[in-house]
Residue frames as qw, qx, qy, qz and C-alpha x, y, z in Angstrom:
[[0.403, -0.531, 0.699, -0.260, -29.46, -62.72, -77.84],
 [0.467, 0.202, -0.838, -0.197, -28.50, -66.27, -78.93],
 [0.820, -0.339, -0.357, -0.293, -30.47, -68.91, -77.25],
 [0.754, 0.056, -0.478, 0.447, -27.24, -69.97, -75.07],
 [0.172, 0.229, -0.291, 0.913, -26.71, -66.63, -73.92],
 [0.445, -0.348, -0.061, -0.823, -30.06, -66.29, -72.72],
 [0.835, -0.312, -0.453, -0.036, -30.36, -69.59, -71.10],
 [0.589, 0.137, -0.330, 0.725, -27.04, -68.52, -69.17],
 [0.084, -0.241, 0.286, -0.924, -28.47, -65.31, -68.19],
 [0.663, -0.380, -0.160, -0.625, -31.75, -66.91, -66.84],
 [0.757, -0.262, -0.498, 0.333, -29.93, -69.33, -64.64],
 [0.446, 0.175, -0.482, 0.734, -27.83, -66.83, -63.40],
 [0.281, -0.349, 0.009, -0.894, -31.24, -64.79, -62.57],
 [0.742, -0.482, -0.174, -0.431, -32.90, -67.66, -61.00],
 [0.672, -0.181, -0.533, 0.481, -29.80, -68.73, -59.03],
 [0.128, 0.239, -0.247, 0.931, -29.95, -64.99, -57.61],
 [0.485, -0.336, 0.078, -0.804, -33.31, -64.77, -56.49],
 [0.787, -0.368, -0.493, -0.031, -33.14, -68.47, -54.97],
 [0.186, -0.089, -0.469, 0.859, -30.59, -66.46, -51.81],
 [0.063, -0.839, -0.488, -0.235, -33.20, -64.86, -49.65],
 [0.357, -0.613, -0.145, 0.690, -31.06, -62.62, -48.57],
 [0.021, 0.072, 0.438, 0.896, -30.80, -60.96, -52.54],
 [0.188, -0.626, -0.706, -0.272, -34.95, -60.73, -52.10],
 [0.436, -0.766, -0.376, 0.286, -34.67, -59.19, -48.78],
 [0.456, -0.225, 0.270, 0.817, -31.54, -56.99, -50.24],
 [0.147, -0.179, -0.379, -0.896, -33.78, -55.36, -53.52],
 [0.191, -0.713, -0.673, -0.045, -36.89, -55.29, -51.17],
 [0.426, -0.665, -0.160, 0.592, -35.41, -53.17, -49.02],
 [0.237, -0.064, 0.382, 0.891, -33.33, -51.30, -52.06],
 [0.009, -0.356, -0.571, -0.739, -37.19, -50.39, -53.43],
 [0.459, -0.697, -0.500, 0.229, -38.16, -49.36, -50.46],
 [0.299, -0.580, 0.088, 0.753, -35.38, -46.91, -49.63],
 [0.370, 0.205, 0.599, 0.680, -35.22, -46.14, -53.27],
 [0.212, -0.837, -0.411, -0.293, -39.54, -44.58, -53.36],
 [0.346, -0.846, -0.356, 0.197, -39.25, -43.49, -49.85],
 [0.617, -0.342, 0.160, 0.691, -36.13, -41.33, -51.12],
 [0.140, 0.051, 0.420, 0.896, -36.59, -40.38, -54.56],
 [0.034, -0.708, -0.695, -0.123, -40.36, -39.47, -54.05],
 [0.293, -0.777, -0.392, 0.396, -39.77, -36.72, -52.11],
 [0.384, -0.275, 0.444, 0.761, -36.69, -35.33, -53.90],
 [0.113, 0.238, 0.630, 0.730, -39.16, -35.10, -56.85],
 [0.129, -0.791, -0.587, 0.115, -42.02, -33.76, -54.98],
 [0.322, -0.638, 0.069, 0.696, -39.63, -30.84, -53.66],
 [0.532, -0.087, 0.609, 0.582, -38.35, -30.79, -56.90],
 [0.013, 0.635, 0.683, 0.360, -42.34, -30.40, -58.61],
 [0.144, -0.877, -0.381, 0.255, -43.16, -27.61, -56.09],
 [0.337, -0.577, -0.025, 0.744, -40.49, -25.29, -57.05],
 [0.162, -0.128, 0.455, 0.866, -41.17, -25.37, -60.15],
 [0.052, -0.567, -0.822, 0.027, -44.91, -24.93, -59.62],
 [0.147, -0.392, 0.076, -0.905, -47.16, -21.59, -59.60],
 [0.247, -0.534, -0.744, 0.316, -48.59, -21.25, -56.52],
 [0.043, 0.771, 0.399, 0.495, -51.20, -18.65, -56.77],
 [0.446, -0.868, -0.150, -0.155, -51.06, -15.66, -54.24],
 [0.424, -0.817, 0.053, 0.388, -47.40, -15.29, -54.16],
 [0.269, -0.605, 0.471, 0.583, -43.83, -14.37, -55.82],
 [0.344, 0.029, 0.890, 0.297, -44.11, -16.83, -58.67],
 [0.242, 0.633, 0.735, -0.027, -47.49, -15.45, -59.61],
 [0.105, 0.947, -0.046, -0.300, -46.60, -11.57, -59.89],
 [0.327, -0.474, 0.640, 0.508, -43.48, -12.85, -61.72],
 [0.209, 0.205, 0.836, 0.464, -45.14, -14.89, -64.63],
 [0.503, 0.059, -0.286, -0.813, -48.61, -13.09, -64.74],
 [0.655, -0.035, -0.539, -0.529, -50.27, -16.27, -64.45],
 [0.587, -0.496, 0.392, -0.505, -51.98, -18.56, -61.38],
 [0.915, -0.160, 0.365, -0.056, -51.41, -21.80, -62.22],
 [0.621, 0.759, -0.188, -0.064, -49.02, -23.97, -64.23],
 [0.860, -0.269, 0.111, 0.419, -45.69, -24.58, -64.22],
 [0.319, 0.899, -0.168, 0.247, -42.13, -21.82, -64.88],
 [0.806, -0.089, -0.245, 0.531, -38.47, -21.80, -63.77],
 [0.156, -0.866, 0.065, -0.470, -39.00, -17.68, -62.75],
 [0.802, -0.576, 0.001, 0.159, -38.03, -19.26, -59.42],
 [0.790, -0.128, 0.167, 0.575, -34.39, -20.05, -60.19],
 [0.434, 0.511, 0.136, 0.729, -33.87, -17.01, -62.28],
 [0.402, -0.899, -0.011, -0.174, -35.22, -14.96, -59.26],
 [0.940, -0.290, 0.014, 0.182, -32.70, -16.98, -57.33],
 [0.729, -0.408, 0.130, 0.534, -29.72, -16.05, -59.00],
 [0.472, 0.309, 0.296, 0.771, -30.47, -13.14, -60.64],
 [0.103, -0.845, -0.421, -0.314, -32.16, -10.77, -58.60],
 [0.172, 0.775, -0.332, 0.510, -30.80, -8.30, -56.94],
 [0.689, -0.467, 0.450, -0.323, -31.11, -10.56, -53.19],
 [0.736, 0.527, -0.425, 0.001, -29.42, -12.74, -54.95],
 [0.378, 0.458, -0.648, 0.478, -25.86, -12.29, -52.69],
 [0.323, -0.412, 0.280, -0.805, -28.20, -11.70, -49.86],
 [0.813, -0.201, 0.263, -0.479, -30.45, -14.56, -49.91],
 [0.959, 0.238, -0.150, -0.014, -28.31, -17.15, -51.99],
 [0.463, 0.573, -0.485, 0.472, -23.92, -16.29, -52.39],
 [0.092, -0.546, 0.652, -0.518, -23.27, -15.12, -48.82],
 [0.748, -0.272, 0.504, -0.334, -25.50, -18.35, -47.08],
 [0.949, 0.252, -0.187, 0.025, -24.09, -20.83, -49.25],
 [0.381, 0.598, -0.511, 0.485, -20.62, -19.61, -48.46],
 [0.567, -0.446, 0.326, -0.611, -21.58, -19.50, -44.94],
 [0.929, -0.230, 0.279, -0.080, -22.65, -23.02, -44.60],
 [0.932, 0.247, -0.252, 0.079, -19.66, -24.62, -46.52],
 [0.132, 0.623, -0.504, 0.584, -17.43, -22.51, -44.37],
 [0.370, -0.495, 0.482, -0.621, -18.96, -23.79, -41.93],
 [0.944, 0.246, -0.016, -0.221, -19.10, -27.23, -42.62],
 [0.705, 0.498, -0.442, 0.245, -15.63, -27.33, -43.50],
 [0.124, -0.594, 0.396, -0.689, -14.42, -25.82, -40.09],
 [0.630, -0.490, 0.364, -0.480, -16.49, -28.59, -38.27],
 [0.962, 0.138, -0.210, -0.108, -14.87, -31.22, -39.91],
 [0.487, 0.248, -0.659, 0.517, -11.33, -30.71, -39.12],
 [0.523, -0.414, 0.432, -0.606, -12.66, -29.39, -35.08],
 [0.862, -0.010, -0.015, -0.506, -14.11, -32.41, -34.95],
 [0.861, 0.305, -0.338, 0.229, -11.75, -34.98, -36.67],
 [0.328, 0.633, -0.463, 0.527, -9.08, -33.15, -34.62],
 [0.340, -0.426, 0.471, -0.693, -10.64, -33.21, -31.27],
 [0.887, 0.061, 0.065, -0.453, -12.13, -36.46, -31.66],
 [0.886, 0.307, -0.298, 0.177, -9.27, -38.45, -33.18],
 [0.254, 0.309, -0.759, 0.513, -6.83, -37.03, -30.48],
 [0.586, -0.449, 0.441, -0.510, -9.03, -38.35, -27.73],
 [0.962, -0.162, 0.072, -0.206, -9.32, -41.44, -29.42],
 [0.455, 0.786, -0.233, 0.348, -5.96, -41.50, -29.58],
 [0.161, -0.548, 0.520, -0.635, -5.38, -41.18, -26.04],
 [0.836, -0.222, 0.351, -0.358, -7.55, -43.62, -25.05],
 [0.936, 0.340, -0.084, -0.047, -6.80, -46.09, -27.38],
 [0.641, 0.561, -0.335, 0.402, -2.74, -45.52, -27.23],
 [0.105, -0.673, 0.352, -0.642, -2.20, -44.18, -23.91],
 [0.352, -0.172, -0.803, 0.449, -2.21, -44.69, -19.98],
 [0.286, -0.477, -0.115, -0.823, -4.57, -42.18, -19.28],
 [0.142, 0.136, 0.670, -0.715, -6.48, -42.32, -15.94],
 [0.246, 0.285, 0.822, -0.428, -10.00, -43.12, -16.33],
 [0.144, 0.104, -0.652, -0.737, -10.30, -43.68, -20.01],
 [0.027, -0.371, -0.846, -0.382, -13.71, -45.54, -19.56],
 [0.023, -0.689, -0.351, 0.634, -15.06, -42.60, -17.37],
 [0.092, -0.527, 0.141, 0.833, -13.90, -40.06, -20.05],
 [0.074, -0.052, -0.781, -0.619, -15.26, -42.20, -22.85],
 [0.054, -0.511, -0.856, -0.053, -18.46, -42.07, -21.60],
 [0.037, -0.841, -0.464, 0.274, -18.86, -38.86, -21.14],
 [0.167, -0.296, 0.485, 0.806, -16.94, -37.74, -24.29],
 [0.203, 0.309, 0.881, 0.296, -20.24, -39.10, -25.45],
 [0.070, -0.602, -0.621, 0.498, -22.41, -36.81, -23.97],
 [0.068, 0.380, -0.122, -0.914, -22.18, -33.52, -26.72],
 [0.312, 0.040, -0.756, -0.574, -23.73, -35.75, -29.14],
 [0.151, -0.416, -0.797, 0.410, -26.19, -36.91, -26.54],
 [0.023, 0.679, 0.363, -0.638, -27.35, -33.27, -26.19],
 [0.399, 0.806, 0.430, 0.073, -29.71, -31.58, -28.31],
 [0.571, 0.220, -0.115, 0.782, -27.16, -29.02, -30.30],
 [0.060, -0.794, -0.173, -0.579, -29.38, -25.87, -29.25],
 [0.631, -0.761, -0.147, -0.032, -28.55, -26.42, -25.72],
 [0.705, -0.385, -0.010, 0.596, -24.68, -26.05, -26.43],
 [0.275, 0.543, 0.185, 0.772, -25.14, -23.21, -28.24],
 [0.338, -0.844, -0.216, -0.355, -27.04, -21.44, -25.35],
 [0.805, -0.466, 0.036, 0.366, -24.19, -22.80, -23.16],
 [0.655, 0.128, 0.241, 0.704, -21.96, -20.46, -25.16],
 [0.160, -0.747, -0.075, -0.642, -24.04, -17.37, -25.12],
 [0.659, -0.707, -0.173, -0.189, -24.19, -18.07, -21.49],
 [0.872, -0.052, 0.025, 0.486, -20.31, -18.45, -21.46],
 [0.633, 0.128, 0.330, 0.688, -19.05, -15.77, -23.76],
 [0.057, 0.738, 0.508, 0.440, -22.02, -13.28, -24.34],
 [0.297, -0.296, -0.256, 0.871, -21.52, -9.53, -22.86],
 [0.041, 0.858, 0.358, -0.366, -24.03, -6.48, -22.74],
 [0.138, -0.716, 0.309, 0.610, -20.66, -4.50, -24.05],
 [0.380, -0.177, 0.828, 0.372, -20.02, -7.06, -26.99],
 [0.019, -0.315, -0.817, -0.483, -23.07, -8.65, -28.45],
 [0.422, -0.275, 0.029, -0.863, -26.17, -6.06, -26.21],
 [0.762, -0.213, -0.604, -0.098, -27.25, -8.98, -24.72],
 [0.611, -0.758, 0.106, -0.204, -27.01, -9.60, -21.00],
 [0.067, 0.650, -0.750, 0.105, -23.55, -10.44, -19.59],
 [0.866, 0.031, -0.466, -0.180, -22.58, -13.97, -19.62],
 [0.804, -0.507, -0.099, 0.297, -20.21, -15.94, -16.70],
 [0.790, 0.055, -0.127, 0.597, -17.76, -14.69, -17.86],
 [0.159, 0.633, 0.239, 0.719, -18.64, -11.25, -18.31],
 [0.357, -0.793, -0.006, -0.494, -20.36, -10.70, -15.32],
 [0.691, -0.704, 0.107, 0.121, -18.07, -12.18, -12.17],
 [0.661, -0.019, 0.055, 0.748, -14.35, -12.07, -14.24],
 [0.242, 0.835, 0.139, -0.475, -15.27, -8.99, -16.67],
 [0.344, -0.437, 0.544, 0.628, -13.78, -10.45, -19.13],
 [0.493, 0.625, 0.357, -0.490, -15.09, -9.62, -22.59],
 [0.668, 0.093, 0.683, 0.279, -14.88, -11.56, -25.71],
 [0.118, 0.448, -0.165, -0.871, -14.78, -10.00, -28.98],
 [0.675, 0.365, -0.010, -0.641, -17.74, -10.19, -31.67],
 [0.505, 0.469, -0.670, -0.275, -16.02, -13.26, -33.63],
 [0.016, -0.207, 0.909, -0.361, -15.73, -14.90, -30.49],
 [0.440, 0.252, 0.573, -0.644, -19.61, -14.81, -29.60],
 [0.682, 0.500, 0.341, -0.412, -21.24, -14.64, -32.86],
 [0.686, 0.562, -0.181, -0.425, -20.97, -16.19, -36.16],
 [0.720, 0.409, -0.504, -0.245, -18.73, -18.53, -37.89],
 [0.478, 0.176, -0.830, 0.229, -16.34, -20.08, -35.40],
 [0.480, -0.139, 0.626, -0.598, -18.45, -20.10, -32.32],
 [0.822, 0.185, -0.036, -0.537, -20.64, -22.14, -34.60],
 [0.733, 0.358, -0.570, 0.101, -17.99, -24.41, -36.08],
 [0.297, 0.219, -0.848, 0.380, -16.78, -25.04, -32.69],
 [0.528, -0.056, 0.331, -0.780, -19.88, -25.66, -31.33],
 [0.910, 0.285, -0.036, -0.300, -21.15, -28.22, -33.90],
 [0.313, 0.420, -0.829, 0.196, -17.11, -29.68, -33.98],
 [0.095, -0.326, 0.766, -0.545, -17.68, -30.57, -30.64],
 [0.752, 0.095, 0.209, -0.618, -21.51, -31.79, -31.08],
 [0.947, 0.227, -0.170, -0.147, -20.29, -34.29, -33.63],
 [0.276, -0.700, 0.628, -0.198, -16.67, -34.91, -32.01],
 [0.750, -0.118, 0.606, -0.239, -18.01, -38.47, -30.80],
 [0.708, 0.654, -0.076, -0.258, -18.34, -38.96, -34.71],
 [0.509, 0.601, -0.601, 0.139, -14.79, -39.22, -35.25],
 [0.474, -0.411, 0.681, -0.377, -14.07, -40.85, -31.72],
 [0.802, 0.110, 0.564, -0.161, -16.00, -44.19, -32.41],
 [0.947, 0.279, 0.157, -0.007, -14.86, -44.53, -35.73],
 [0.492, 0.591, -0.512, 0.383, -10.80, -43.67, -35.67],
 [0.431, -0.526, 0.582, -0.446, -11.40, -45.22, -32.43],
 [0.903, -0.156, 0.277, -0.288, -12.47, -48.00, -33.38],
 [0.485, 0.801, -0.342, 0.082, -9.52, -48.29, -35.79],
 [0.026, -0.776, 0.456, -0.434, -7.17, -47.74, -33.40],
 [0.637, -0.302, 0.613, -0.357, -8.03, -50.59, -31.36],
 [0.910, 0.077, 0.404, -0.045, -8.00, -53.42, -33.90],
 [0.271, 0.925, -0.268, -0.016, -5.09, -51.94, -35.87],
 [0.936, 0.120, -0.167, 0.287, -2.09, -53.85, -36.24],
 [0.249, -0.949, 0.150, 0.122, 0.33, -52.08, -34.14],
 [0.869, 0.303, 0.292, 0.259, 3.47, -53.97, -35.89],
 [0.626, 0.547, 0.139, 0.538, 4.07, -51.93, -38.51],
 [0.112, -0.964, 0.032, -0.241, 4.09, -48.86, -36.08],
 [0.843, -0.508, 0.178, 0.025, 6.45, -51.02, -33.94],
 [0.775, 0.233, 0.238, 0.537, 9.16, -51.82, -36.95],
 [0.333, 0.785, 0.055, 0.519, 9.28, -48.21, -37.93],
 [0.453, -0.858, 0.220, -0.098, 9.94, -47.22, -34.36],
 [0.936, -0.127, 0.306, 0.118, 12.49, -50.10, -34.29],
 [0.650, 0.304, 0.137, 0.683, 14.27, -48.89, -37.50],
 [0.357, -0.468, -0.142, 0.796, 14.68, -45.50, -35.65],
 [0.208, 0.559, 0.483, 0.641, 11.87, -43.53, -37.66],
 [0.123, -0.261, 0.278, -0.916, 10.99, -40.03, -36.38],
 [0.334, 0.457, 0.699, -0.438, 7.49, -40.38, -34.03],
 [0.414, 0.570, 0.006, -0.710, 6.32, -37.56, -37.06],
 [0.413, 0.230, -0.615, -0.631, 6.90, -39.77, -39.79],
 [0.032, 0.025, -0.999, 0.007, 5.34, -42.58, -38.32],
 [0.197, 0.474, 0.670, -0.536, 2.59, -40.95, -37.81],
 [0.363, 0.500, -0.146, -0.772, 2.16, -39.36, -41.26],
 [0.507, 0.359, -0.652, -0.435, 3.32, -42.56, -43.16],
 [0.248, -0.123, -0.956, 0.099, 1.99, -45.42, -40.91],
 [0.017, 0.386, 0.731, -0.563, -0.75, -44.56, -38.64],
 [0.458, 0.510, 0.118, -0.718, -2.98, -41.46, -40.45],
 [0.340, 0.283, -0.768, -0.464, -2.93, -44.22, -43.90],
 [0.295, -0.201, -0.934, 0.012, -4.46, -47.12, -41.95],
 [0.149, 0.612, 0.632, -0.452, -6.90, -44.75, -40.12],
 [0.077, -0.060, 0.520, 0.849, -7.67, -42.57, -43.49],
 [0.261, -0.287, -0.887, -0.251, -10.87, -44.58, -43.76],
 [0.334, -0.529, -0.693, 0.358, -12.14, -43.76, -40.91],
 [0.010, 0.377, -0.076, -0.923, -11.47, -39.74, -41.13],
 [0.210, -0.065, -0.646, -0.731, -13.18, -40.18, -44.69],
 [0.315, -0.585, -0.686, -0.297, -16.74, -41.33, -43.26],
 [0.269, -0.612, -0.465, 0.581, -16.58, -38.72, -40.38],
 [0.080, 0.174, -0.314, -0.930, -15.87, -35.82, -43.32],
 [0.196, -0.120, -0.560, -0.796, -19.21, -37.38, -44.69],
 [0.369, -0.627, -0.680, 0.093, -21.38, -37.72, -41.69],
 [0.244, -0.532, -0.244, 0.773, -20.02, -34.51, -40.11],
 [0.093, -0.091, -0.381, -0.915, -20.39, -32.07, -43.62],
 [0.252, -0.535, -0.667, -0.453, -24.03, -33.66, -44.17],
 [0.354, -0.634, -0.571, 0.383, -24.80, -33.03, -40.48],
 [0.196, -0.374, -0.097, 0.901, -23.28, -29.38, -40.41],
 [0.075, -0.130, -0.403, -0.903, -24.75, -28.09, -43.43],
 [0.406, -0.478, -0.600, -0.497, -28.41, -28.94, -42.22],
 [0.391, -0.372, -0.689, 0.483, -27.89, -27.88, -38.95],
 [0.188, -0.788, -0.347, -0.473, -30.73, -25.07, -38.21],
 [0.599, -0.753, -0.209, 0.176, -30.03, -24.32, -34.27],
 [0.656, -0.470, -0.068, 0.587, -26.76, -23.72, -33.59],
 [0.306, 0.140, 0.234, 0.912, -26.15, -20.94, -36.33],
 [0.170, -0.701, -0.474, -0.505, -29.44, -19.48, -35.47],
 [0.636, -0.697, -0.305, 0.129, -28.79, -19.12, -32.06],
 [0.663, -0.455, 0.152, 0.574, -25.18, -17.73, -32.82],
 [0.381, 0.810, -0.057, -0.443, -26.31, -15.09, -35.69],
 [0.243, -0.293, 0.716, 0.585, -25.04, -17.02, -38.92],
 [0.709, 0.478, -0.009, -0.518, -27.16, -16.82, -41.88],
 [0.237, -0.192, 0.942, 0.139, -26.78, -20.10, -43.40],
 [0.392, -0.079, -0.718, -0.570, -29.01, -21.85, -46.05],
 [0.410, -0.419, -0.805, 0.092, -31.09, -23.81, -43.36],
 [0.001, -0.522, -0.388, 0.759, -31.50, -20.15, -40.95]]
């Protein structure tokens, strides 16, 4: 490095670190950084660890150490489909399933509120809040307690079961989509507050011209309105996925074998 170039890059390094906000910015960044990647590599160290007295040990022969037996167990033993294929599949199925629920059921309320006359939009917003409020295990139980029939799932009869008699079939009660619409609804709010929040500082304009030059309502909504909220869908697909896939309760409670049950 020529002497110039290096004088150039050492201003530019001590104009950066005279902002305390850049200090407070890569404190914080080596903070989150450790308190992140530590674990990740800890996890990381144990699997591939022998730990004496179990699986890992009758696999290699040997009590300490380090081997990667694990992973080849993993996806090459005969529990393989059992313990690895079918719960992966599971959770992305289910994952996927609570994003659109969600997005869908979320973005048309906010929708309504936001676009509409509705009657007692700040009532309804406040207690659109409320799934996400509650722990998820308690709307899962609220579904068994809904849906759940002696005849169906051997369980005791649920509300419905026991004063209509009406009696849901097995798909309905247990596994994927009770789950997915179970956790849709848990994160719901998700998509509310941010394609709500959209919605409200949104230039309504352009929606206005297109109406104006006598565009259908459908295109205006495909090619004006779901473009400027896009954004907003896109961080609810990645708060809602992370959330779903690590969600332990609600698929336990609603027989799905998932990576986290």
């Amino acid at each position: 490095m020529t002497p110039n170039r290096k004088a150039i890059v050492t201003n530019k390094v001590k104009t950066w670190f005279s902002q305390p906000q850049n200090i407070i910015l890569l404190l914080f960044g080596i903070v989150l950084t450790f308190s992140t990647v530590a674990p990740i590599v800890a996890i990381v160290q144990d699997t591939l660890k022998i730990h004496p007295g179990t699986i890992d040990q009758h696999l290699t022969g040997r009590v300490t150490g380090y081997t990667i037996v694990n992973y080849i167990d993993l996806f090459t033993s005969r529990l393989a489909k059992t313990n690895l294929w079918i719960p992966l599949l599971n959770t992305v199925i289910l994952s996927v399933l609570t994003c659109i629920i969600s997005i869908l059921f979320g973005g048309l309320f906010a929708f309504l509120v936001t676009r509409t006359d509705m009657k007692f939009k700040k009532y309804l917003s406040s207690i659109f809040i409320f799934p996400y409020i509650m722990p998820q295990w308690t709307l899962a139980v609220v579904w068994q307690h809904m849906f759940y029939s002696n005849k169906v799932t051997g369980t005791s009869d649920g509300l419905l079961a026991a004063i209509f008699h009406i009696y849901f079939p097995s798909w309905w009660c247990q596994g994927v989509f009770p789950s997915a619409m179970v956790l849709g609804l848990h994160y719901a709010p998700f998509a509310y507050i941010l394609i709500g929040g959209i919605f409200k500082n949104m230039d309504a304009n352009l929606e206005e011209a297109a109406t104006i030059l006598d565009t259908p309502k459908w295109k205006i909504m495909f090619k004006v309105t779901l473009p400027m909220i896009m954004p907003a869908i896109l961080s609810t697909i990645l708060l809602v996925f992370g959330s779903a896939m690590g969600s332990y309760p609600v698929p336990h409670y609603l027989n799905l074998t998932t990576l986290s049950t």
